[in-house]
C-alpha positions as CSV (number, residue, x, y, z in Angstrom):
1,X,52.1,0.1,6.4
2,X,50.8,0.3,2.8
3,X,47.4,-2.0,4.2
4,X,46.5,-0.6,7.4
5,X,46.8,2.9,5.5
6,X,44.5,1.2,2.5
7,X,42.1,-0.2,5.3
8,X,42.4,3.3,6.8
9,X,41.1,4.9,3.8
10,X,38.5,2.4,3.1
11,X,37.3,2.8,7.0
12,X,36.8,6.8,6.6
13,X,35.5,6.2,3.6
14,X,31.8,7.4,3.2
15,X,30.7,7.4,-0.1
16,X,27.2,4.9,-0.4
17,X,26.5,5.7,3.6
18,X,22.8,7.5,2.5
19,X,22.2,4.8,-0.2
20,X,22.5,1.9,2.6
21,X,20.6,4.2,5.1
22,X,17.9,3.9,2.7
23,X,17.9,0.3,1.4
24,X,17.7,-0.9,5.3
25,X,14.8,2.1,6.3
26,X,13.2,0.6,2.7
27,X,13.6,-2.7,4.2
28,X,12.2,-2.2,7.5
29,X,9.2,-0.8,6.2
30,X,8.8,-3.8,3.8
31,X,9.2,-6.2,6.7
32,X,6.4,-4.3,8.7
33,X,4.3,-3.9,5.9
34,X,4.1,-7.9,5.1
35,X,3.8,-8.7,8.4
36,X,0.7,-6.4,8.5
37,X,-0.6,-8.0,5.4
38,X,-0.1,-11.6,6.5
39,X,-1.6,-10.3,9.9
40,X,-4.9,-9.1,8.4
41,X,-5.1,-11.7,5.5
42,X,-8.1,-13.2,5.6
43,X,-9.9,-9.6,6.6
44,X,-8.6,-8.5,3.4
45,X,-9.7,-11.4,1.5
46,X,-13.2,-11.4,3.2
47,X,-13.5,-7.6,2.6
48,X,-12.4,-8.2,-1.2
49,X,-14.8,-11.2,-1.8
50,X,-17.7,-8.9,-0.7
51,X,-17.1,-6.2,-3.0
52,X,-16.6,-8.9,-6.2
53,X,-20.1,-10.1,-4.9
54,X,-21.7,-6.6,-5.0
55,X,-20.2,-5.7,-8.4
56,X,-21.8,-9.1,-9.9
57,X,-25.1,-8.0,-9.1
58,X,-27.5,-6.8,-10.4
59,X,-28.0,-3.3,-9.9
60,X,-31.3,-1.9,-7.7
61,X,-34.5,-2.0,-9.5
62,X,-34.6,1.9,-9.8
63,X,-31.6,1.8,-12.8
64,X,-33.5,-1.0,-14.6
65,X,-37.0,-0.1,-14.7
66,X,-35.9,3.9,-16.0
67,X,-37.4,5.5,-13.3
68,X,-35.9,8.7,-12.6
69,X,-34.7,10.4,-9.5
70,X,-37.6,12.8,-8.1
71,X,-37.2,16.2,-8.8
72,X,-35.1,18.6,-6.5
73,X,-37.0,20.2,-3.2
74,X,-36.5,24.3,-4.4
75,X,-34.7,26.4,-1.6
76,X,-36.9,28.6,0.4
C-alpha cells in the first residue's frame, strides 16, 4: 500500500512539467537549426570567404586619391 500510494503521488506530481516542456521545444529547435546549418554549409562558407576578400581590399580610388563627393543638387 505504502508504494503504490508513494508511486501515486510521484505520478500526479507536476512540479518541473514547464521546465521539461522547454528543454525538449529548446531541443527541437537546436536540432532544426544544425540541420539547417550543415544543410547550407558551404553557402555560408562561400558567402563568408567573399566578404573577408572585400574587406582585404583596397578601398575604391575615390577614398585614396582625397577627392571629395560632388556637391548636393539644391531642391527646386
Amino acid at each position: 500500500m505504502r508504494a503504490s500510494f508513494a508511486f501515486r503521488r510521484f505520478w500526479d506530481d507536476d512540479r518541473g512539467a514547464e521546465m521539461v516542456e522547454w528543454a525538449l521545444v529548446t531541443l527541437i529547435l537546436l536540432i532544426a537549426t544544425s540541420s539547417v546549418i550543415i544543410g547550407l554549409r558551404e553557402m555560408i562558407v562561400d558567402a563568408l570567404k567573399s566578404i573577408f576578400a572585400a574587406l582585404q581590399e583596397d578601398p575604391a580610388d575615390a577614398w585614396t586619391t582625397g577627392s571629395v563627393a560632388p556637391p548636393p543638387t539644391p531642391n527646386p
